[in-house]
C-alpha positions in Angstrom: -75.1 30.3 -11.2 -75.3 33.9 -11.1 -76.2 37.4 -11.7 -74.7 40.2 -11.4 -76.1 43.4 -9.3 -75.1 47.1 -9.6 -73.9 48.3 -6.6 -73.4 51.8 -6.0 -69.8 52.1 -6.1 -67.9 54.2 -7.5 -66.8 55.8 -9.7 -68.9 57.1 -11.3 -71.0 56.8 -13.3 -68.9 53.9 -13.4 -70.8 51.7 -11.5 -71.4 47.8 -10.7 -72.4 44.8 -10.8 -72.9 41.4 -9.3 -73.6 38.1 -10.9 -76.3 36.2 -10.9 -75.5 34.5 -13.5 -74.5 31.6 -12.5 -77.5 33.0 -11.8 -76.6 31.8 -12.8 -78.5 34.8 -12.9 -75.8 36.0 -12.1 -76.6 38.8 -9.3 -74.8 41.7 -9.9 -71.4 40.1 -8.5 -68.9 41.6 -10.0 -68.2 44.3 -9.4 -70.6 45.8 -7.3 -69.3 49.0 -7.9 -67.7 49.0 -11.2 -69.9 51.1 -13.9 -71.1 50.1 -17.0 -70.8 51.2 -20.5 -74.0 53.0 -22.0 -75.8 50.8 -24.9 -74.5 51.5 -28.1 -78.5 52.1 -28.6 -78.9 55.5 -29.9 -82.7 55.7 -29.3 -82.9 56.6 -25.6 -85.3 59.6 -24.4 -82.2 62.3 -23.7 -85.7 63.8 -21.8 -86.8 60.3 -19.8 -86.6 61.0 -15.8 -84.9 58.1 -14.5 -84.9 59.0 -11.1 -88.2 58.5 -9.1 -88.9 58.1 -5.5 -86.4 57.3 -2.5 -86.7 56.4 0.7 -84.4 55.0 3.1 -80.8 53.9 1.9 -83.0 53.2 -1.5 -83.2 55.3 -4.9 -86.2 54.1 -7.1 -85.3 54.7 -10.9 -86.8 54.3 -14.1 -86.0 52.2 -17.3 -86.8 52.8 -21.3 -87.4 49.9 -23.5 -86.4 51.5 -26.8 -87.6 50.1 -29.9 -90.3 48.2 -28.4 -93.2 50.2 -30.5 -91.0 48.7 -33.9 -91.8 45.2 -32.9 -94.4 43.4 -35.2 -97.8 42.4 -33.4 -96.6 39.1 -32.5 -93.5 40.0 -30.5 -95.8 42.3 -28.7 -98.4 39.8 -28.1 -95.3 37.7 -26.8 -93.5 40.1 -24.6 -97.0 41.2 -23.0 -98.1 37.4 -22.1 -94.5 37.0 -20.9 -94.4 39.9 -18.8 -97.9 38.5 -17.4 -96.6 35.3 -16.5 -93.7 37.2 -14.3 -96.1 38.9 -12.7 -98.3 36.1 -12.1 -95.5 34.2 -10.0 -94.5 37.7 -7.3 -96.5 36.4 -4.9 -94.3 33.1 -4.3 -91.6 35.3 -4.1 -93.0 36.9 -0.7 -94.1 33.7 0.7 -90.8 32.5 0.1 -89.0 35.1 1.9 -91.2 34.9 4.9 -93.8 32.2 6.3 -95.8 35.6 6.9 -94.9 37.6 3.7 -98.0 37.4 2.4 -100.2 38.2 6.0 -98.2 41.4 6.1 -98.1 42.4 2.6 -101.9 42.3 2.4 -102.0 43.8 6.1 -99.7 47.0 5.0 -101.8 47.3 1.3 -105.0 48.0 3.6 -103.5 50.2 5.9 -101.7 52.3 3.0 -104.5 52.3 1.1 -107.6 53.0 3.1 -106.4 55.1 6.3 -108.4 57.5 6.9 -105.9 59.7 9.0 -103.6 62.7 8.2 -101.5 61.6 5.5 -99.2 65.2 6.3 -97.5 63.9 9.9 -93.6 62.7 10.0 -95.2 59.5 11.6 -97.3 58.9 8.3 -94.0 59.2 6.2 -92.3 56.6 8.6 -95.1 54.4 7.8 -94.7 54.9 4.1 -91.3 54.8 4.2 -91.0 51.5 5.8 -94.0 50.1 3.5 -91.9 51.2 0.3 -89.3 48.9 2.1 -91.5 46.3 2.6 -92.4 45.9 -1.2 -89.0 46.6 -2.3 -87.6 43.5 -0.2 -90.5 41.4 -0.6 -91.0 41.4 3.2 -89.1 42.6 5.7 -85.8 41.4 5.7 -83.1 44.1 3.6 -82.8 43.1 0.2 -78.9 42.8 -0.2 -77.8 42.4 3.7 -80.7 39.8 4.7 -81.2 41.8 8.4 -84.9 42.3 9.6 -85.7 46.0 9.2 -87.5 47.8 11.3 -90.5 50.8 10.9 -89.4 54.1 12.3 -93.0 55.2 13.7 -93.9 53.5 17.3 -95.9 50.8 17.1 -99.0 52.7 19.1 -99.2 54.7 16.1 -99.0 51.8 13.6 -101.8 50.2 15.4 -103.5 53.6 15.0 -103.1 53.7 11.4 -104.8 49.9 11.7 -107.6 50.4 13.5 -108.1 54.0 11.4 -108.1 51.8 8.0 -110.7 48.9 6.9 -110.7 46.8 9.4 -112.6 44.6 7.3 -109.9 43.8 5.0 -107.3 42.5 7.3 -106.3 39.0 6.5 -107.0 37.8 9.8 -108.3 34.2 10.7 -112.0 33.5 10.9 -111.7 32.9 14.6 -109.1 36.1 15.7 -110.8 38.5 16.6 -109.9 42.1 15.4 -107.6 42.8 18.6 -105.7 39.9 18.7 -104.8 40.0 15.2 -103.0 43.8 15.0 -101.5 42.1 18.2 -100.0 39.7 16.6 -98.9 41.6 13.5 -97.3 43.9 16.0 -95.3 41.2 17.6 -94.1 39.9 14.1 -93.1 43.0 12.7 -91.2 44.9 16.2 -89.8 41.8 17.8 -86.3 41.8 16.9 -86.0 38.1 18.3 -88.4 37.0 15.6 -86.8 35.9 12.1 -83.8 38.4 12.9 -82.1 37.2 9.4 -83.3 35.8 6.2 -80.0 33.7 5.5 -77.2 33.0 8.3 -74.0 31.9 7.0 -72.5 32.0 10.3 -70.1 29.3 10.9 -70.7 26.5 13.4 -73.9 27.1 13.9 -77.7 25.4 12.2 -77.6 27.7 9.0 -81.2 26.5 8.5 -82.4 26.9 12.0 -80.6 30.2 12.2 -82.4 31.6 8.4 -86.1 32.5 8.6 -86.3 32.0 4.5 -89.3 29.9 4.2 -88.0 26.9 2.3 -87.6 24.6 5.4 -89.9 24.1 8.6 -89.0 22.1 11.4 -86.2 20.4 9.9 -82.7 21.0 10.8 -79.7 21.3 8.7 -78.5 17.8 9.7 -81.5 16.4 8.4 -81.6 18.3 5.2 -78.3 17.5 4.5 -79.3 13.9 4.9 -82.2 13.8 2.8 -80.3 14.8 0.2 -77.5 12.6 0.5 -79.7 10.0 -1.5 -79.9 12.0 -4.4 -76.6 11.3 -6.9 -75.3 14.9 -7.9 -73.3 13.6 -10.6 -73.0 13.2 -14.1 -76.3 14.7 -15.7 -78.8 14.6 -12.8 -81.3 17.7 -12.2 -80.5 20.4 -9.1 -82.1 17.9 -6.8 -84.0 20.3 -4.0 -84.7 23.5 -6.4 -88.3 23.7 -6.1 -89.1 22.4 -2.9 -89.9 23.5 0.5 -88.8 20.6 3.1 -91.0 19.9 5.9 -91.5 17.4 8.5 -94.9 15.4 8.4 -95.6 12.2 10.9 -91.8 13.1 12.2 -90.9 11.9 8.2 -88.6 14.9 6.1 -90.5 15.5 3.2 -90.8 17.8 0.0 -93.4 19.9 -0.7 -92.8 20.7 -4.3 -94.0 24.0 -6.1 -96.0 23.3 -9.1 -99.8 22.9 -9.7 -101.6 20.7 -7.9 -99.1 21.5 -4.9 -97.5 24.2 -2.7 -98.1 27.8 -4.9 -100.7 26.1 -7.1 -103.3 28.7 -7.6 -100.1 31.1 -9.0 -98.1 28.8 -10.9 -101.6 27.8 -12.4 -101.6 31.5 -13.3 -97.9 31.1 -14.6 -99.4 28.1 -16.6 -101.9 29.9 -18.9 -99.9 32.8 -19.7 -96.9 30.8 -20.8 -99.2 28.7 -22.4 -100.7 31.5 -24.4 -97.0 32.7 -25.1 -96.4 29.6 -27.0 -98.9 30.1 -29.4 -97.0 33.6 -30.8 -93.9 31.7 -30.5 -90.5 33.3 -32.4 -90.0 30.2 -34.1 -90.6 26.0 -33.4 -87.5 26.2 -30.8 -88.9 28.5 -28.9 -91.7 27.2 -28.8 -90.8 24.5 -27.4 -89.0 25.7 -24.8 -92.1 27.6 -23.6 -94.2 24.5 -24.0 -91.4 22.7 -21.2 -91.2 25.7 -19.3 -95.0 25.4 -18.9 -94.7 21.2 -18.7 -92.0 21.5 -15.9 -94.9 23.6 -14.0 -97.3 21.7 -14.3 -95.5 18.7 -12.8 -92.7 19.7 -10.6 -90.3 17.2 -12.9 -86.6 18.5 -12.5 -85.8 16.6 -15.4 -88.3 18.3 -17.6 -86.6 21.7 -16.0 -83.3 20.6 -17.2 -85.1 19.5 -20.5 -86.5 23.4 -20.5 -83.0 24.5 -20.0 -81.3 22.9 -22.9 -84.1 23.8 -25.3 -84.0 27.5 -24.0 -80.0 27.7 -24.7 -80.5 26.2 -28.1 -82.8 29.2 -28.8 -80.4 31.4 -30.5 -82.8 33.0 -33.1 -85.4 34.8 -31.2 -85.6 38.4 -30.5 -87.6 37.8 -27.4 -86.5 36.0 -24.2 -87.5 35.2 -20.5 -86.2 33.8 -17.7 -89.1 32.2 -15.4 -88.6 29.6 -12.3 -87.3 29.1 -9.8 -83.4 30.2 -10.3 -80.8 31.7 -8.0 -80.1 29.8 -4.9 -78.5 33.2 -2.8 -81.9 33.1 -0.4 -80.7 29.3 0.7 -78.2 28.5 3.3 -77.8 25.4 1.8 -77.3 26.5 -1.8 -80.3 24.7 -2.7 -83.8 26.4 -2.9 -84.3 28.4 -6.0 -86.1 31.7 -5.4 -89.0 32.8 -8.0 -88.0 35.4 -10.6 -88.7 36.2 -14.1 -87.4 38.8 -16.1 -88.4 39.6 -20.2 -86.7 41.2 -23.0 -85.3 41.3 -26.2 -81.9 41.3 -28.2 -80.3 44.6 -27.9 -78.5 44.2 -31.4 -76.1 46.9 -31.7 -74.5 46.3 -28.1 -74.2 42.6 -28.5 -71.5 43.3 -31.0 -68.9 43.5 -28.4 -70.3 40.7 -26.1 -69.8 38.4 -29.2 -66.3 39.1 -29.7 -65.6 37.7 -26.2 -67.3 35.0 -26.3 -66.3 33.8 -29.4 -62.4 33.5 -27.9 -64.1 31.6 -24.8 -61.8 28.4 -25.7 -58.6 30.4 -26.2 -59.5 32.3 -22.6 -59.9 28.9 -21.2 -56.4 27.2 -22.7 -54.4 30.1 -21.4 -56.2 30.2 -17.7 -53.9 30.2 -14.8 -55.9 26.7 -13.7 -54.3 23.3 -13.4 -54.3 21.4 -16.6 -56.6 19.1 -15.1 -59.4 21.4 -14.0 -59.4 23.3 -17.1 -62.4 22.3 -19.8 -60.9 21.0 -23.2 -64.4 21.6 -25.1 -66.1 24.8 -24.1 -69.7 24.5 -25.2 -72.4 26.8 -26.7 -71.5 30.3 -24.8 -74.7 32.3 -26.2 -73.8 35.9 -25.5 -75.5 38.9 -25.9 -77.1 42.2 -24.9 -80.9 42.5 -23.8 -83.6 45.3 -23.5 -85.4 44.6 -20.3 -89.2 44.8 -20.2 -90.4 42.8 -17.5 -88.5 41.9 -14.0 -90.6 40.3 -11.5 -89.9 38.3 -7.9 -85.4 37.7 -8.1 -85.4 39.7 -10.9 -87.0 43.3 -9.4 -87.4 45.7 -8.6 -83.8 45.2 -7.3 -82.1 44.8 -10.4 -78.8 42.7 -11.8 -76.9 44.4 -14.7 -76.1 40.9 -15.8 -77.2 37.1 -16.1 -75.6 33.8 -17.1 -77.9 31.0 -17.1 -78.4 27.5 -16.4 -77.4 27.2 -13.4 -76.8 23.6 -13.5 -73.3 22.5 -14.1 -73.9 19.2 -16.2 -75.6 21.5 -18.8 -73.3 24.0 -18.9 -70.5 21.9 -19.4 -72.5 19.4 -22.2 -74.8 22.0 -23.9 -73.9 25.4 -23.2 -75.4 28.6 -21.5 -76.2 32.2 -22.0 -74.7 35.2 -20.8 -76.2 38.8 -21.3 -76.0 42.1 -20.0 -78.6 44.3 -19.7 -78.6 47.5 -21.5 -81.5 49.7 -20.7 -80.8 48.7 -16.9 -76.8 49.9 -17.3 -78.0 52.5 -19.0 -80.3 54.4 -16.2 -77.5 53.6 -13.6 -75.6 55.1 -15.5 -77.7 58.3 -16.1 -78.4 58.4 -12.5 -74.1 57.9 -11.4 -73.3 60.6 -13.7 -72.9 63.1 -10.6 -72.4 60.6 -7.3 -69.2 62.3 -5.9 -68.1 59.2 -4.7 -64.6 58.8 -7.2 -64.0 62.6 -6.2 -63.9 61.2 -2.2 -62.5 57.8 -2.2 -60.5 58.1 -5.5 -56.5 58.1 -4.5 -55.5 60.8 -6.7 -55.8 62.9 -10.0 -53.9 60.5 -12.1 -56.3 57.3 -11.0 -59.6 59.2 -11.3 -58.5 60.7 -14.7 -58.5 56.8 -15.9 -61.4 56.2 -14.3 -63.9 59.1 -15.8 -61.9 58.3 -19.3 -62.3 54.3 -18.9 -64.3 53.4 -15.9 -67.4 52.5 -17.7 -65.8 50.1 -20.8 -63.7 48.8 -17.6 -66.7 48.0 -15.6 -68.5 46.5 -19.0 -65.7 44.3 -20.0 -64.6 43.1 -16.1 -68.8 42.0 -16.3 -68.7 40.4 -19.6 -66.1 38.4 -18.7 -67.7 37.7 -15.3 -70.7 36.3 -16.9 -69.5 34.9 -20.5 -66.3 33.1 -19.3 -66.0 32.9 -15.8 -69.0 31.3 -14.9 -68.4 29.0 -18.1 -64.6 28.2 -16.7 -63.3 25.0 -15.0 -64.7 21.5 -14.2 -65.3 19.7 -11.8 -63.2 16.1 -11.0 -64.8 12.7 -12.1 -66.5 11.9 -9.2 -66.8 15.2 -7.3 -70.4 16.2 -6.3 -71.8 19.6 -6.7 -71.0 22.8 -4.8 -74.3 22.4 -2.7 -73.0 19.3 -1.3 -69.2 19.7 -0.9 -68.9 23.8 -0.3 -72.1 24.3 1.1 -72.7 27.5 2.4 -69.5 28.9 1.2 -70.5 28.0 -2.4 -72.3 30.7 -3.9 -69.1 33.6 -2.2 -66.7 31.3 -3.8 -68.1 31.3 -7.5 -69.0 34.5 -7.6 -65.1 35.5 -6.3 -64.1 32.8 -8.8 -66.1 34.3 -12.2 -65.3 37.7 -10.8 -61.0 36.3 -10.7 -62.0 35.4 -14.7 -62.7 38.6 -15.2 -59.7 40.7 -13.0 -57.1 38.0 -14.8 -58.0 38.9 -18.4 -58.9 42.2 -18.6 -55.3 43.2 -18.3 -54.1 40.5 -21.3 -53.5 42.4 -24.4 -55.9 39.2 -25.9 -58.8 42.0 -25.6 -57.3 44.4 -27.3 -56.1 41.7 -30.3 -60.1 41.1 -30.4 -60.5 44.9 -30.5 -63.1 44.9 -27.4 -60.4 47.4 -25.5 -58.3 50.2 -26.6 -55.7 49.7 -24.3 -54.2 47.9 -20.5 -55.0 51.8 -19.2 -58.6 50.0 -19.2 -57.7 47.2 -17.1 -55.3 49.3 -15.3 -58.7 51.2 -14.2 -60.8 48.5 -13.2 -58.1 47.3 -11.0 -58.4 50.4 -9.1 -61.8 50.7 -9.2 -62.2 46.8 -8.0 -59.6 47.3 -5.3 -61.1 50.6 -4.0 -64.3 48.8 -4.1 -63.3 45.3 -2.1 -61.4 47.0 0.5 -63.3 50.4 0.9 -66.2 51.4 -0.8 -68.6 48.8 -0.7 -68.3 49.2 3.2 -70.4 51.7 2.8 -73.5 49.0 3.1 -72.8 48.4 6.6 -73.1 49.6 9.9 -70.7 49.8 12.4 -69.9 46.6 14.6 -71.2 44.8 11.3 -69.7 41.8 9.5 -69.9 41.0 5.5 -72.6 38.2 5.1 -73.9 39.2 1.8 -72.3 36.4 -0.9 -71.1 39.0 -3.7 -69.8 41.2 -0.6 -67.1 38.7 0.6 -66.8 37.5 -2.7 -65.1 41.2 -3.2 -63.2 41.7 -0.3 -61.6 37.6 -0.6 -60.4 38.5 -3.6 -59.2 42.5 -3.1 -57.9 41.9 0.8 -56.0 38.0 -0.5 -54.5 40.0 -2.9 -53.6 42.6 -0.6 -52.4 40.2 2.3 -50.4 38.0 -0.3 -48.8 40.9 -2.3 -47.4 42.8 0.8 -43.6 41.2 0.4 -43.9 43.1 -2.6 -45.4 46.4 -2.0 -48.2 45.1 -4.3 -51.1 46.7 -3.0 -51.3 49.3 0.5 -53.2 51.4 2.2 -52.1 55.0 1.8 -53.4 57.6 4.5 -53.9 61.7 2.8 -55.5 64.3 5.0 -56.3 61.9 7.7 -58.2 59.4 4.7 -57.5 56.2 3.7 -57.1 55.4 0.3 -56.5 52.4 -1.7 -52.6 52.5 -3.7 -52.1 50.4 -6.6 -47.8 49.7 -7.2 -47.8 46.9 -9.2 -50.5 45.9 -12.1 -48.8 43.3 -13.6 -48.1 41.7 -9.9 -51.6 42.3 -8.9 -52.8 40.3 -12.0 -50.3 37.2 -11.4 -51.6 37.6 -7.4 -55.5 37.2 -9.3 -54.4 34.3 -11.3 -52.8 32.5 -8.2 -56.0 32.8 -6.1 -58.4 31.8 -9.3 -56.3 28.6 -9.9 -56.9 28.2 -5.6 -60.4 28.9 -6.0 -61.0 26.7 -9.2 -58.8 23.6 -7.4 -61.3 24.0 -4.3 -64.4 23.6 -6.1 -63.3 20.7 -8.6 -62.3 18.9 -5.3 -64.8 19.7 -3.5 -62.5 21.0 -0.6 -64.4 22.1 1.6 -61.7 23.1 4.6 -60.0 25.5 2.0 -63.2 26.6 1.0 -64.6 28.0 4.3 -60.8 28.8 5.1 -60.7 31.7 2.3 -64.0 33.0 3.2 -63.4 33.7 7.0 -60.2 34.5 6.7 -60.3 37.0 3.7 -63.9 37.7 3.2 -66.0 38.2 6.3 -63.9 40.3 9.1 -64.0 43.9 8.8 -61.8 46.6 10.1 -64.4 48.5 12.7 -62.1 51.9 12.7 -61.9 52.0 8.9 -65.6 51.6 8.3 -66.1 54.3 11.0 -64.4 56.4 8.4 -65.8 55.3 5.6 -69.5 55.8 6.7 -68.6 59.1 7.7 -67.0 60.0 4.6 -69.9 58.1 2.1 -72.7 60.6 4.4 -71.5 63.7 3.7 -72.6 62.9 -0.4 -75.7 62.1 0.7 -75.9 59.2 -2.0 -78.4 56.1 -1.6 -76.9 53.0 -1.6 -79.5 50.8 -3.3 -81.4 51.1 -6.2 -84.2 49.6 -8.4 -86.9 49.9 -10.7 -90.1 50.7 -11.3 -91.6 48.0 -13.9 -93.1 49.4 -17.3 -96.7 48.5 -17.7 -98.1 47.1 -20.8 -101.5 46.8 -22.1 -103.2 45.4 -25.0 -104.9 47.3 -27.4 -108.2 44.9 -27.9 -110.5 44.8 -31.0 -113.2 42.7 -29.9 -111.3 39.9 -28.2 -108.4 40.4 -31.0 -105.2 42.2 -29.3 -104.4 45.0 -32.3 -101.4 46.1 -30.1 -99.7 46.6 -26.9 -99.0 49.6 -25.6 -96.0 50.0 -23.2 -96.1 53.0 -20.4 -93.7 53.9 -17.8 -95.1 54.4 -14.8 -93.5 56.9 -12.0 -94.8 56.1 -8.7 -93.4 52.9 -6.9 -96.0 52.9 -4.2 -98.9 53.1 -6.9 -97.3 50.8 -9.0 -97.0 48.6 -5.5 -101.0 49.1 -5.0 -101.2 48.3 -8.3 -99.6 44.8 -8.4 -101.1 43.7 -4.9 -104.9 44.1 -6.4 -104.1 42.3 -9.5 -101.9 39.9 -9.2 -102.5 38.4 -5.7 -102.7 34.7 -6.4 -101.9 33.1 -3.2 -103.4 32.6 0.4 -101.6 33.5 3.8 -100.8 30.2 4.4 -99.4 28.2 1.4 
């Protein structure tokens, strides 16, 4: 359902977040620009660099996992054959991105790796710049926008950095010769008119047809949409679709399921054993078994035995240790559908989960005083497992592009009958934060003193709590109507935007209710009074700053944002509610009413909530074009000027930690856990050893 991504907003250190948590992962929704509140963790490295390469619109940072050398052998052993398994699964990941992920990855390892050029010439760094892309992406569409990138050196000189490296390594097929194969990797890689955008969302048009993700072949979206029209989506039935790419065989539509003994075998097989090995230094006997499904569900492609996995893993509330591995988020689909690898490890961060709790533990209360209709409100909210991690492993989804945040299952029948869990991740905030500390970008887009005083005093608890109740309650919220099918089938491609501006609604409604300060999570409104700024200044201006002129929002946590600030805006302007303020030739983002803006949040979330649990479809895509997608040209003129004078990246992500057992004999005595500081090494590093799948899959 979601997870939530930082974005690089604002304020401040403050900074931001998306969900993925419904990712259910959430992606870093949220806020994509609100900042998060450093771990109550005293045991960072004041002396750790965070900050490591960047390139392009992307900073490369660093993470700590503090306290991992205190855990006892076995959680060690654990996390290491965890961290293994997310490894294992990174090329699906690129194959799923691209039908030619994998042929380029492998083409642009050999080039980097064994040209035997100058390595000292502007065209060189181009190269490198766009190969540091490449990996950071997992192909060549951008990460967050979905547009095909491009390298900045010609593509004569890319060709001579191919025919200057081993030309013995390219992945070419046994009867292309030499020549024709660079040919064709140039045509792939400089034609715009080939797969021009990972995921279209256009209206009116063949999403699938128009998205070059690799989960469907020759089908169109008619014919999708048909084949899954047999499927029932409701009561407790799996996400019918999640790990399957559909093809057309003998003119039939057809799945062709990921698990062993089908499409990705030789890496889920991979998957397989280290999960396997996992569940023999299981936590505890729950735990266990969810491992032991986890590893089942592989093995035979069974959506049941995934939702089987699911409930186990939620009913895990004891371990330190945890993972998310499979096939999850659904943002890579046009359709809503496909789940896209990703894996991340950690454990319970203890001391910050403290505050997380307190929320959760109210999640019935938040739901009884919702703005919703009686009818789409749940009367029994069940099993909200909240809580704070310590990353040590994100693979695929999960990285190097991280979320701050994740609520998972995604499926709805389980959420609503079982329960789900919601964490934030702590090491993660905490190097975004490190690295915010001096952005500039509150000092520029901030309206005045008085609203970036509150910001720098309560910009980061503001950011923390408007996530925390992104992930813990909002995508827990509502129900859907007896007899309504799921989101994939009645929004569509609309459905992912609308639940992320929905949990995000959750979030912007409560955090100005005095109910958080009864629960003592917030000192005082002044907090919610500052997200509302920073969420405003972030909808309707900042988070602009990911564009490029003549540009459109297509990115689902994007229009998520700007629905919910600009709907606001459009629907409070009777009132004076919200405006747009011009200072020194600069707009700016004016705040009149709090108390009106949060009645104008509450309105929309009981719109938003009544268009998923019917299933309205009309309304649905209504909201989205309307308030989310259009874009003032002449104001993100300005703001791109304005955001290029800080010279700030826009992206960021992580370099994984490495860790290694300590072997006695064929004993592991401990696990050692380093923190590399080269992406491109660590890059080289990955595509040598854990390169699992053929071009072709």
């Amino acid at each position: 359902m979601t997870r939530i991504f930082s974005a690089i907003f604002i304020a401040l250190t403050f900074f931001l977040c998306s969900c993925n948590s419904n990712n259910s992962n959430t992606q870093a929704s949220m806020s994509d620009s609100v900042h998060i509140v450093t771990s109550a963790n005293d045991s960072y490295d004041s002396t750790f660099k965070v900050e490591a390469q960047s390139f392009a619109d992307i900073q490369v940072l660093r993470y700590q996992v503090p306290g991992f050398d205190q855990l006892p052998l076995q959680q060690k052993q654990l996390a290491y054959y965890l961290s293994e398994a997310a490894l294992a699964g990174r090329d699906i990941y690129y194959d799923q991105k691209s039908k030619y992920g994998i042929m380029l990855r492998k083409t642009l390892e050999n080039m980097y790796g064994t040209y035997t050029g100058d390595k000292n010439t502007d065209d060189w760094k181009k190269f490198q710049t766009y190969c540091g892309r490449f990996w950071f992406s997992y192909g060549y569409h951008h990460h967050y926008n979905n547009t095909k990138f491009f390298p900045e050196c010609s593509a004569d000189y890319f060709l001579k950095v191919a025919n200057a490296s081993d030309t013995t390594q390219f992945p070419k097929e046994t009867t292309e010769s030499l020549k024709a194969f660079l040919q064709r990797v140039k045509t792939i890689i400089y034609d715009p008119k080939i797969e021009p955008k990972l995921v279209n969302l256009s209206p009116n048009i063949d999403n699938v047809l128009a998205s070059s993700v690799n989960f469907y072949e020759g089908v169109t979206q008619k014919e999708v949409e048909d084949y899954y029209a047999k499927f029932n989506s409701n009561g407790d039935q799996p996400m019918w679709g999640l790990n399957s790419k559909v093809v057309k065989e003998n003119g039939q539509v057809v799945e062709k399921t990921w698990k062993l003994n089908g499409m990705y075998s030789s890496a889920i097989q991979k998957i397989i054993e280290w999960l396997d090995k996992a569940a023999t230094v299981a936590e505890n006997p729950q735990q266990k078994t969810a491992l032991q499904l986890l590893s089942q569900y592989y093995k035979t492609g069974d959506l049941k035995t995934f939702d089987d996995y699911n409930i186990a893993w939620v009913k895990d509330t004891a371990s330190r240790l945890d993972a998310v591995n499979g096939f999850i988020e659904v943002y890579d689909d046009p359709l809503a559908r496909k789940g896209s690898f990703e894996s991340v490890v950690s454990m319970k961060d203890i001391e910050t989960s403290k505050k997380i709790n307190a929320i959760a533990a109210q999640a019935q209360w938040f739901e009884d005083h919702s703005p919703l209709m009686p009818e789409h409100k749940k009367k029994n909210v069940k099993g909200i497992i909240a809580k704070a991690i310590t990353v040590i492993m994100e693979s695929g989804g999960g990285g190097p592009s991280s979320s701050i945040g994740i609520n998972l299952p995604n499926n709805e029948w389980i959420r609503k009958e079982v329960g789900s869990k919601s964490v934030s991740q702590s090491n993660i905030i905490h190097s975004y934060n490190v690295d915010n500390a001096s952005s500039g970008m509150l000092d520029e887009f901030g309206l005045n003193d008085s609203v970036k005083a509150r910001i720098r005093q309560y910009g980061n608890l503001a950011a923390d709590l408007h996530t925390d109740m992104h992930e813990v309650i909002g995508h827990a919220s509502g129900q859907l109507n007896q007899g309504v099918q799921t989101t994939d089938k009645t929004l569509k491609t609309y459905a992912s935007a609308l639940e992320e501006a929905r949990a995000d609604l959750v979030g912007l409604y409560y955090i100005m209710d005095p109910k958080l300060i009864e629960i003592g999570v917030m000192p005082s409104l002044e907090v919610g009074k500052a997200e509302y700024d920073s969420y405003m200044m972030n909808g309707l201006i900042t988070q602009l700053t990911r564009l490029k002129l003549g540009e459109q929002l297509e990115e689902a946590h994007m229009r998520n944002r700007q629905l919910n600030a600009m709907w606001a805006y459009e629907h409070g302007k009777k009132d004076n509610v919200v405006q747009f303020v011009k200072k020194n030739g600069k707009t700016y983002v004016q705040i009149n009413d709090y108390e009106k803006l949060r009645q104008l949040f509450g309105e929309l979330l009981r719109e938003i909530q009544r268009v998923k649990s019917e299933g309205d479809y009309n309304a649905g895509k209504n909201l989205i074009e309307t308030y989310g997608v259009k874009v003032d040209q002449a104001l993100l003129k300005e703001v791109l000027a304005r955001y290029k004078i800080l010279n700030i990246k826009p992206y960021r992500g992580f370099i994984q930690p490495r860790l290694t057992p300590v072997m006695d004999g064929d004993k592991i005595v401990n696990v050692k856990i380093e923190y590399p500081d080269n992406f491109f090494d660590q890059m080289m590093e990955y595509g040598k050893k854990y390169s699992f799948l053929g071009v072709k899959n």
